[in-house]
C-alpha positions, 0 to 999 in steps of 0.5 A: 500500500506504502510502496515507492513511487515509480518514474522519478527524477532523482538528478539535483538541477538548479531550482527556479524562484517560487514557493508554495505557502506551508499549511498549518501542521495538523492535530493529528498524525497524517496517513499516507497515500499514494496520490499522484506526484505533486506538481514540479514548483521550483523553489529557493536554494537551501542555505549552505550546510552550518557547523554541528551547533553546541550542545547548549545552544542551536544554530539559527536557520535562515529565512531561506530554510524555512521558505524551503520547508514550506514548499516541501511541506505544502507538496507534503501535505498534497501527497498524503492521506491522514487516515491512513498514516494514523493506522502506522506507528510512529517509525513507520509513519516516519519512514513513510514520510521521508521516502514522499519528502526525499522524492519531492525533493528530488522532482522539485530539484531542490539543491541540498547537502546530505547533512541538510536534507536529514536536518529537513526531513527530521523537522518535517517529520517532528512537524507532522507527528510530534511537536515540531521544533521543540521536539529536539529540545524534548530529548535532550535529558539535561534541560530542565525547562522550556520557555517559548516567549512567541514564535521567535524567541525559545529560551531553556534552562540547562544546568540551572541557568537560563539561555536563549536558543535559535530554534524558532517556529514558522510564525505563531498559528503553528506555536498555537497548532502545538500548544493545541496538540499538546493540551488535547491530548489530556482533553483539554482546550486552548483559544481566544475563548479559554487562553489560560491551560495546564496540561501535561506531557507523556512523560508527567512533564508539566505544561503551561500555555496561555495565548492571545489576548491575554499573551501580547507577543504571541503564544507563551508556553512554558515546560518543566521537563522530567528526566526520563531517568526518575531521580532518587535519593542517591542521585541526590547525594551525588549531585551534592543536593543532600549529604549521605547522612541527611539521606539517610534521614529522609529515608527514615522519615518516609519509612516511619511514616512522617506526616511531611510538607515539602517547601521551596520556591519555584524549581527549586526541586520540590516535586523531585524530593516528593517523588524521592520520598514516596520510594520509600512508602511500603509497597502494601500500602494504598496511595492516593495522589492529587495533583492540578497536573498529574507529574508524580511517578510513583513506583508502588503498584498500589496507587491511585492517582487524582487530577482536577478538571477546569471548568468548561466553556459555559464555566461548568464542570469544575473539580477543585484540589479540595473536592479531590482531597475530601474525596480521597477520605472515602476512597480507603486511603492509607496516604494522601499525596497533594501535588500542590498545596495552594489554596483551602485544600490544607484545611483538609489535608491537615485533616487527613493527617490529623484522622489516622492517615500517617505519612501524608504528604504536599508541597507548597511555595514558601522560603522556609520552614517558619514561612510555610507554617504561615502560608498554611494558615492564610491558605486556611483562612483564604478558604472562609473558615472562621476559626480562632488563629490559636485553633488553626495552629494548634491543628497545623502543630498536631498534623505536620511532623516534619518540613523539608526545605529545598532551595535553589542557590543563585549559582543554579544549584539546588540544595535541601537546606533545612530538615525541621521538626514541628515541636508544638505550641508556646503560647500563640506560638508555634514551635520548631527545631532544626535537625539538618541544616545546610551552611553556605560558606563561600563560592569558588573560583567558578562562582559555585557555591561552597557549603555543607550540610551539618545536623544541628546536635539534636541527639532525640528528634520528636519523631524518635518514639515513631521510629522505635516502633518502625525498629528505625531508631539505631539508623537515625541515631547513627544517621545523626551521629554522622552528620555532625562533622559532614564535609564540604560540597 
């Protein structure tokens, strides 16, 4: 059915001036079929073969690339029958495509190198079937954000710096055709009537797009990409995030079933410790996750993961984090994991925390430990529950066992800075106490940042009887002991 055309001109002539216009990309994948050969519309010679670019930074094409690409797609998009190639896998759908692209190029006498005509076909068949010009920077593992700023302007952020790159895309309708692609596939919507959308990608990777009117420049979208390689612990340590010793703590608070919020600020890593953690929950134990957009990859075959739904078009249909979390209760849980905390959605974790499901979890956006006891009770008091500030406090005291506080330095590292126990109430007070702590004592030559983790002398942490009763506690002591003289990192 997908077989080679017959009686074609493979010799390469000096093309003529014209161009045919490139259509939007499609939605879905294309399918293929065998229409006749597309009409021989000269056009414009490619621009001379470019040096390999540097990892970090992609070479920027020419205009006359990408009036190129548009004849060949235009031709393209003549040849092929979409429902057909969407029956093919993604290989075969690909090899289809550059076996009609390499014969357009051949009947249109598109004078190219070698080197140019893999780089063209490569970015026509991400563009039919994937996300186009993001797809190079999608498989690159050592980016951890994508930033496109319109259709000419996409930065990323690699080792914990920002920087621009050359890629760009066509013209906005086909950053919008992507942003689209990638919403729909978890049922979602982006337009003129919906302009703000938080979707995911395969992978967990978050995804924020909001487009015009509210973006002025066109399109913004905005990717936290996921390692295909889930972190753990050990990675942690080696990439000096977290001493062994303070390892070795967190092990023990997930294993004896801590009750923990994770603190930090924007990527500062919170998400990644969370995932860290749950590696060590009991794999008998019932799950349940709740997130705006699903990103946890929880490695326990017991689990059940939750996602919130935005209300429609006619502003109907809504499902908010708190509906999911009141939810859970019902669903036999054994721990809660909250993705996000952000709004009155703490009233009822800290009420599950509070009921009997011991070794809960959730992240929220705070500076540090004493912060993020704060954001918990405005995040209450945000809900409309009129209760006395001493009584809000005294549930946050009797629900949270530990803060873990992770922070991204401003040379780009992140690091966990503190481990704090919540100790109780004095008076209108909340109590706290350092157990691990991170000291900054300088930077190199480089710029790094030089600091160690130490533990504060705490010989008994409060959690001390909940790890007896795990059989943990000779860890933690030793785990303690060790971390008082920790090296520099």
């Amino acid at each position: 059915m997908f077989g080679k055309r017959s009686g074609t001109d493979t010799d390469f002539r000096a093309p003529k001036p014209g161009a045919v216009s490139l259509e939007p990309a499609q939605a879905q994948a294309p399918t293929v079929s065998r229409a006749p050969p597309p009409p021989a519309v000269a056009s414009p010679p490619l621009a001379p073969a470019k040096a390999p670019p540097p990892p970090a930074m992609e070479s920027r094409r020419s205009d006359n690339y990408y009036e190129v690409k548009a004849t060949i797609f235009g031709a393209l998009i003549e040849a092929i029958d979409l429902a057909q190639l969407a029956k093919l896998d993604s290989e075969s759908a690909r090899e289809e495509i550059r076996d009609i692209v390499n014969e357009i190029i051949a009947i249109k006498n598109i004078v190219m190198s070698i080197a140019e005509q893999e780089e063209l076909l490569d970015d026509i068949c991400n563009d039919v079937l994937g996300y186009g010009p993001l797809e190079p920077l999608l498989s690159r593992d050592d980016i951890a954000d994508i930033m496109v700023n319109g259709a000419n302007t996409v930065y990323i952020e690699v080792g914990g710096k920002i920087q621009r790159t050359g890629i760009r895309f066509r013209d906005n309708q086909q950053l919008l055709n992507i942003c689209q692609r990638i919403v729909s596939q978890v049922g979602r919507r982006v337009d003129e009537s919906s302009p703000i959308c938080d979707a995911r990608l395969a992978d967990g990777s978050r995804v924020n797009a909001i487009v015009p009117p509210l973006s002025i420049d066109g399109p913004a979208l905005t990717i936290r990409k996921f390692k295909k390689d889930k972190l753990t612990l050990d990675q942690l340590v080696k990439f000096g995030a977290i001493t062994p010793e303070g390892a070795e703590i967190l092990q023990i608070i997930g294993r004896v079933r801590c009750n923990v919020l994770i603190s930090g600020g924007t990527g500062s890593g919170k998400t990644t410790l969370l995932n860290c953690l749950t590696n060590y929950i009991e794999h008998d134990e019932r799950v349940i996750t709740c997130e705006d957009a699903a990103e946890l990859q929880l490695q326990q075959p017991h689990v059940v993961r939750l996602e919130t739904r935005p209300p429609n078009i006619e502003g109907e249909g809504q499902v908010t984090m708190r509906e999911l979390v009141r939810n859970c209760l019902r669903m036999r849980p054994e721990r809660i994991i909250v993705g996000e905390v952000r709004g009155p959605e703490a009233f009822d974790l800290l009420q599950a925390m509070n009921t009997g499901h011991d070794g809960s979890m959730g992240t929220l956006h705070a500076n540090n430990p004493r912060e993020a006891l704060s954001r918990c009770e405005s995040m209450i008091t945000m809900g409309g529950f009129s209760l006395p500030s001493r009584t809000i406090r005294e549930m946050i005291c009797a629900s949270i066992d530990v803060i873990i506080q992770a922070a991204r330095l401003r040379d780009g590292s992140r690091r966990i800075t503190h481990i704090t126990e919540v100790m109780g109430m004095e008076g209108d007070t909340i109590i706290t106490q350092d157990i691990f702590l991170y000291d900054m004592v300088g930077e190199d030559a480089n710029g790094k940042i030089i600091g160690r983790h130490r533990s504060t002398g705490i010989g008994r942490p409060k959690f001390w009887e909940r790890a007896r009763y795990y059989g943990e506690e000779k860890r933690l002591a030793a785990a303690l002991d060790a971390a008082e003289v920790a090296p520099k990192t």
